[in-house]
C-alpha positions in Angstrom: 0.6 -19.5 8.5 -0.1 -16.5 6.1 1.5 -14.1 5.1 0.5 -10.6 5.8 1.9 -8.9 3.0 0.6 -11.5 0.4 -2.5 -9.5 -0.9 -0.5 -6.7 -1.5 1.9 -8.7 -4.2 -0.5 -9.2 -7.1 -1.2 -5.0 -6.7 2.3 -4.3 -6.6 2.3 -6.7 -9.6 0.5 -5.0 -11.4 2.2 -1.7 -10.7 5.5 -2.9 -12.2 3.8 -4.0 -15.3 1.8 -0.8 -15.9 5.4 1.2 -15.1 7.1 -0.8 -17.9 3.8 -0.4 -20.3 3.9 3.6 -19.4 7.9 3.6 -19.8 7.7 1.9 -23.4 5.6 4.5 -24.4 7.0 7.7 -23.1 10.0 6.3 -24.9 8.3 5.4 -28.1 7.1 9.1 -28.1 9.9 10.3 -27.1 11.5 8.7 -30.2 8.6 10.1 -32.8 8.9 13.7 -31.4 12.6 13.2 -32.8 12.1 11.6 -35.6 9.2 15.0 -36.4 11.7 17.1 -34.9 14.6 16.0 -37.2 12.5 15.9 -39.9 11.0 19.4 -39.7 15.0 20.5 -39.4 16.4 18.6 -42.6 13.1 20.0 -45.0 13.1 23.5 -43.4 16.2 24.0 -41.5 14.5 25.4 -38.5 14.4 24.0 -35.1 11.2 22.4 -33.9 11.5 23.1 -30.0 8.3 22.2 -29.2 8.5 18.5 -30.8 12.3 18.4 -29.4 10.9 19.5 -26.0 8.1 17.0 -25.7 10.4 14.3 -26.7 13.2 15.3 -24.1 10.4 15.5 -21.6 8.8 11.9 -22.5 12.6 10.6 -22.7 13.1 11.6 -18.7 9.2 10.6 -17.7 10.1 7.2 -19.7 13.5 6.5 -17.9 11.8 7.3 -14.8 8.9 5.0 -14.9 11.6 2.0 -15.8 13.7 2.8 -13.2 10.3 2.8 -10.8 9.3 -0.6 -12.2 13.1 -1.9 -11.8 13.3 -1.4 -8.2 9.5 -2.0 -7.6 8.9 -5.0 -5.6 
């Protein structure tokens, strides 16, 4: 007997990899938008909002694609 769902489970496969490729990277932005962001503060003492707002951004789009590749199945 086959399965009917079987073809489907190398696609959804590959969907949980590329979610935890995409969610490393968001995060790994995420983390040098801070590091520019804290930077920019500590030589100038201004806020960089725009680095501080991509990273907070990437953080949520990273956590998100982790969390889709966790309960993939």
């Amino acid at each position: 007997m086959t399965d009917s769902t079987s073809p489907a489970r190398p696609v959804a496969t590959a969907i949980r990899y590329l979610a935890i490729i995409a969610g490393c990277a968001c995060l790994l932005l995420a983390a040098i938008c801070v590091a520019i962001a804290c930077q920019v503060f500590v030589q100038t003492g201004l806020f960089a909002q725009s680095y501080a707002m991509v990273g907070l951004i990437s953080t949520a789009m990273g956590l998100l694609a982790l969390t889709l590749a966790r309960v993939w199945k």
